[in-house]
C-alpha positions, 0 to 999 in steps of 0.5 A: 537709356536702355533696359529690359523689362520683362524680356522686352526691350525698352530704348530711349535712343530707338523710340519716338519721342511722343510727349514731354512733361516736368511739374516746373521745378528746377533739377536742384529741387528734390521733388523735381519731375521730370517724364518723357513718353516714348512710342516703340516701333510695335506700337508700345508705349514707355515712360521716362522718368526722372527726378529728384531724391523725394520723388518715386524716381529716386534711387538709395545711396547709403542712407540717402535718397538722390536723383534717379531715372527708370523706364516704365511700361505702359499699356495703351490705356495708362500711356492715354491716362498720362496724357490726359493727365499731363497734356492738353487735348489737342495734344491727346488727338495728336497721339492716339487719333480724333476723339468722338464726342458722339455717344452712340456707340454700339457693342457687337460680336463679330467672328474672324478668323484667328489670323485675322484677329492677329494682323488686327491686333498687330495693326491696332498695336503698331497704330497706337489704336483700339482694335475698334478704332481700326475696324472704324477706320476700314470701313470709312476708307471703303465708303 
């Protein structure tokens, strides 16, 4: 499947496939759910969701409700709520790196270039990543 969303090109056959989930019922079932994320070549995460006419997926015919699918945008914190929410924790490392169970993190301010904060943002985006995360990761490459 294949839309545009706000300008934005969202496609099935394109993306990668990162996750799959479904609530275990059968297609015939009305309340059936079906959901696949996607990951675009910029870093963006989709869903794909389908399901049956009981479900938010569903789509009107006449004065009925049947299956229906959509593609939903997600910003990097809804495509990591869905994951936590759906899959396990190996799974959610797979994806979006190792977490830390160290609590020591400190806020700082830093000043760079507008360029720079670019490719940072550009980088952080195409990785799936926080802008964070890709400063974490220079300097543990550089030690």
């Amino acid at each position: 499947m294949m839309k545009i969303i706000k300008g934005k090109k969202y496609d099935t056959e394109t993306a990668l496939k990162v996750a799959e989930w479904d609530n275990g019922l059968g297609r015939s079932d009305h309340h059936a759910i079906y959901e696949t994320l996607y990951k675009k070549r910029t870093g963006e995460f989709f869903l794909f969701g389908e399901g049956g006419g009981l479900t938010g997926y569903s789509e009107a015919v006449g004065n009925a409700f049947t299956w229906g699918e959509k593609i939903i945008p997600l910003t990097l914190d809804t495509a990591k709520e869905w994951v936590e929410a759906h899959l396990d924790g190996k799974k959610y490392e797979d994806i979006f790196g190792n977490v830390s169970d160290d609590s020591s993190r400190k806020v700082i301010s830093l000043s760079l270039s507008s360029t720079n904060i670019d490719k940072l943002k550009t980088v952080a985006l195409e990785k799936g990543i926080s802008m964070s995360a890709v400063i974490d990761k220079l300097i543990e490459d550089m030690m």
